[in-house]
C-alpha positions as CSV (number, residue, x, y, z in Angstrom):
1,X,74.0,7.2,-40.2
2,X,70.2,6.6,-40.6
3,X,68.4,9.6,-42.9
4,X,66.2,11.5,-40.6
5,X,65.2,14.2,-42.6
6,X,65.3,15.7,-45.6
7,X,65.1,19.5,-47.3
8,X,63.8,20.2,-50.2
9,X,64.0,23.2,-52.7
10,X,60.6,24.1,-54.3
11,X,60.2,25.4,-57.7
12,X,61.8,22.9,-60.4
13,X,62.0,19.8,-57.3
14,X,58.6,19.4,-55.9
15,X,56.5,22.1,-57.8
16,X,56.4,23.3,-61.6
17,X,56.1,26.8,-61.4
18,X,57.9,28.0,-65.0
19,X,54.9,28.7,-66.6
20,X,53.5,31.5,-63.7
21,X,56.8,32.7,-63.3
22,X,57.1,33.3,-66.5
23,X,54.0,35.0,-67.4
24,X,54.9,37.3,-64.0
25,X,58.1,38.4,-65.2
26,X,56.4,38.9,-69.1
27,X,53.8,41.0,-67.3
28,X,56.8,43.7,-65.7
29,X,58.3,43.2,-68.8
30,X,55.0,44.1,-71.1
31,X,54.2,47.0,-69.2
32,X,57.8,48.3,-69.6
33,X,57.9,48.0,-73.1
34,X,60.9,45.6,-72.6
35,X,61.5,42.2,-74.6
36,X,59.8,39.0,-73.2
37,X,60.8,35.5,-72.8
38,X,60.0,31.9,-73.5
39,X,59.8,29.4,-70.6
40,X,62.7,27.8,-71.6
41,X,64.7,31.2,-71.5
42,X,63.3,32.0,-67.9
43,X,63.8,28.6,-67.1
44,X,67.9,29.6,-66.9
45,X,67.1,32.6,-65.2
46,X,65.5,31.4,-61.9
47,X,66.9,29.8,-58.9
48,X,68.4,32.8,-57.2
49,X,65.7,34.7,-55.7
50,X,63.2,37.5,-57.0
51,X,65.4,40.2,-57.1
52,X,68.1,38.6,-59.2
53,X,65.1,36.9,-61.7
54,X,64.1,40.5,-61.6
55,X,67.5,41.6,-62.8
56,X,67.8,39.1,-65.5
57,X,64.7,40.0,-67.5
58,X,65.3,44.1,-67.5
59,X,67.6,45.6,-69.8
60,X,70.7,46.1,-68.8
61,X,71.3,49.9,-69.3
62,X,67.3,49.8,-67.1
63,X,68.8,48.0,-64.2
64,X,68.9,51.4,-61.8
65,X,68.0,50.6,-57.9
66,X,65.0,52.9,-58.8
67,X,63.7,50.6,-61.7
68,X,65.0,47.2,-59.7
69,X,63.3,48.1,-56.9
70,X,60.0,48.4,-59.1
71,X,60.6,45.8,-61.1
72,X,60.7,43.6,-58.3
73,X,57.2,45.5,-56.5
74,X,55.2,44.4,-59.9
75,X,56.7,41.1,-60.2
76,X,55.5,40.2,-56.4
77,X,51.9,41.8,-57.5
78,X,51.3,40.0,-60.3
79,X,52.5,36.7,-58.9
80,X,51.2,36.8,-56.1
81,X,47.8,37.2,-57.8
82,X,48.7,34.1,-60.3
83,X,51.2,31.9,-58.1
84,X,48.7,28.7,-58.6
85,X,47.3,29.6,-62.6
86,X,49.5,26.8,-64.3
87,X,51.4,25.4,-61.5
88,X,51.6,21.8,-59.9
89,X,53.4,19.2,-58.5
90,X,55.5,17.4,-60.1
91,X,54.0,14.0,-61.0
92,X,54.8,11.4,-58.3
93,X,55.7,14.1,-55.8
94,X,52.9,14.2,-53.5
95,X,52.9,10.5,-53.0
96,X,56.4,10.3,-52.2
97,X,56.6,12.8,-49.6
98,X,53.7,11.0,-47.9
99,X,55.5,8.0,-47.9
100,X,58.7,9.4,-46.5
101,X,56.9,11.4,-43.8
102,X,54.7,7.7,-42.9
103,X,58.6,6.4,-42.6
104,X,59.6,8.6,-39.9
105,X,61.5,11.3,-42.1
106,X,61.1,14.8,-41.0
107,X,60.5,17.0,-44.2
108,X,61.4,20.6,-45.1
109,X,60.9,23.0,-47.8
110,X,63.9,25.6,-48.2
111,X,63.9,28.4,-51.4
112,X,64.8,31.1,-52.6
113,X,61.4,31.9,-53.6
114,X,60.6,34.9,-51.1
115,X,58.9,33.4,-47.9
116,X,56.0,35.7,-48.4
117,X,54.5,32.8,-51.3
118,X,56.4,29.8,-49.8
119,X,54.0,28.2,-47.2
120,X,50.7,28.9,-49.1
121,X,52.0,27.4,-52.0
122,X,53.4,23.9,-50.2
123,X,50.0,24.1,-48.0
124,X,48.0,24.6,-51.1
125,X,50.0,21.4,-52.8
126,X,51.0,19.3,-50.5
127,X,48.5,20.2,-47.3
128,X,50.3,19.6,-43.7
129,X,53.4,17.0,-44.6
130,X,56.1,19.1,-44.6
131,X,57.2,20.0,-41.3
132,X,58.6,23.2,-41.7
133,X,58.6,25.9,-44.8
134,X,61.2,28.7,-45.5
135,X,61.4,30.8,-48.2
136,X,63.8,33.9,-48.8
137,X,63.5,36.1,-45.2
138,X,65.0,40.0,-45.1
139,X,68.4,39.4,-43.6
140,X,68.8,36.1,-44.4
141,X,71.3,35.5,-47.3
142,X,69.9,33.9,-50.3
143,X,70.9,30.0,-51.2
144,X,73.9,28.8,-52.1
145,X,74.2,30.6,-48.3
146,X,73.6,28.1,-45.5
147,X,72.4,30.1,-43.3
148,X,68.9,28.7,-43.8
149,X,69.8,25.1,-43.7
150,X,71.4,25.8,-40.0
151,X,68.0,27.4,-38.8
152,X,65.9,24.6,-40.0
153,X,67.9,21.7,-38.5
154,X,67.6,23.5,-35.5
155,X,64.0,23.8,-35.6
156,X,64.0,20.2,-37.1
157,X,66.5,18.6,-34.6
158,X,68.6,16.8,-36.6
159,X,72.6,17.0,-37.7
160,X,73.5,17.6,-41.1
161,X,74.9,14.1,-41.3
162,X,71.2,13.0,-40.8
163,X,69.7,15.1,-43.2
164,X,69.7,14.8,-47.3
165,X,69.0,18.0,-49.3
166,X,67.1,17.6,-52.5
167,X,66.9,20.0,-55.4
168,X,67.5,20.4,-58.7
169,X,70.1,23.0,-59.7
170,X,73.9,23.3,-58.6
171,X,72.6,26.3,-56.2
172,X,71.2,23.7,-54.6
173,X,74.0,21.2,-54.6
174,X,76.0,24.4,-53.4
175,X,73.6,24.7,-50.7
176,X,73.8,21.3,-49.5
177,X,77.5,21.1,-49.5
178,X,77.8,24.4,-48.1
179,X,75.7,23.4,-45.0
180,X,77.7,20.1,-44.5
181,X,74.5,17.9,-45.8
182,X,74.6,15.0,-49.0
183,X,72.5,16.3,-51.6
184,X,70.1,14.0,-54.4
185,X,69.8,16.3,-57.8
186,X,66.3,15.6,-59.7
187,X,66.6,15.7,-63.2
188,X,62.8,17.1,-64.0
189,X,63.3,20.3,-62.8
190,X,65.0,23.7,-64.4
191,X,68.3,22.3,-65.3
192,X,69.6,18.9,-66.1
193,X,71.3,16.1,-65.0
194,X,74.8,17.2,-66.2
195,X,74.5,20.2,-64.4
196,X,74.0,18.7,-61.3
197,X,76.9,16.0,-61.7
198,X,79.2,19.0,-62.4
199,X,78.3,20.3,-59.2
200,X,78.8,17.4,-57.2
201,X,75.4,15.5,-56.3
202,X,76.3,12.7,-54.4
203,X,72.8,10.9,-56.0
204,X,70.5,11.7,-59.1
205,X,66.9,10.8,-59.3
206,X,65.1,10.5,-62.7
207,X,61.1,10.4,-61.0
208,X,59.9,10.3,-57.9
209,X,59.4,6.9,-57.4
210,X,63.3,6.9,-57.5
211,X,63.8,9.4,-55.1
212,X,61.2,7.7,-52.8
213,X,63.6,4.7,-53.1
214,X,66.8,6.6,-52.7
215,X,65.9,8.3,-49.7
216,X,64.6,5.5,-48.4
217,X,67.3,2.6,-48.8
């Protein structure tokens, strides 16, 4: 069946946030008098919403719903406040989703980033191409959940057998799959390409000229 649209996750697929998310979570953990973290140690941590990042980078005899609850509050602060500081797209990106939308391919921006920062941030990148943008909503089960996924192929209207998902961590291959939808794993993001083949990824793409092609063929 003919692709008709595909759903992309956002940090580590079409956006390079490490660097702000790291220096957010640093902040909380600064101010706490806690240990901090190099990029490539947050870069592990990510991919399962706020609140769990949140629980990663605080001790573990800290982790009270009290202290959670406020890690999480000064975490939002601060990034909210430095969201765009060192972030950007990833290079290619931009290009390709302009040529996929000029093809007739709805586009769609799912994460687990909360939905509070997700459409600024795609708006601010990427202006008007994506059709639809949701992040983390209250209620809503985080990714690998496919909850999500259901509600934007609704809004979309398409089947999952039209759709692709793109991301690049096996919560996102688990998303995909879960929501009955062939995912494409990029190996630039947060994790790498074994990872992704582990999980399942029906197809890998090394840059975004390739998953221009891919999505495309």
């Amino acid at each position: 069946m003919m692709l008709k649209a595909a759903i992309f996750d956002l940090d580590g697929t079409l956006l390079n946030t490490l660097d702000d998310l790291t220096d957010a979570a640093n902040h909380v953990c600064a101010q706490n008098g806690w240990p901090t973290f190099t990029s490539g140690e947050i870069r592990h941590m990510v991919g399962n919403g706020i609140p769990k990042l949140a629980e990663r980078f605080t001790p573990e005899g800290e982790r009270s719903p009290e202290r959670m609850a406020e890690s999480v509050r000064r975490f939002m602060e601060y990034y909210d406040a430095h969201k765009m500081d060192e972030t950007a797209p990833y290079p290619g990106m931009l290009e390709a989703m302009v040529a996929l939308r000029k093809a007739g391919i709805k586009l769609a921006v799912f994460s687990n980033k909360a939905d509070d920062f997700c459409p600024a941030l795609v708006r601010h990148y990427f202006g008007d191409v994506f059709d639809a943008v949701r992040g983390k909503r209250e209620g809503i089960p985080a990714k690998p959940d496919p909850t999500g996924v259901f509600a934007l192929l609704s809004a979309l209207g398409v089947s999952a057998a039209e759709t692709v998902y793109v991301g690049d961590s096996d919560v996102d291959v688990l998303t995909g799959h879960n929501a009955g939808l062939r995912v494409c794993g990029v190996t630039w993001g947060f994790r790498d390409r074994e990872e992704l083949m582990c999980a399942g990824a029906e197809l890998l793409a090394d840059d975004a000229e390739r998953l221009r092609a891919l999505l495309l063929s």
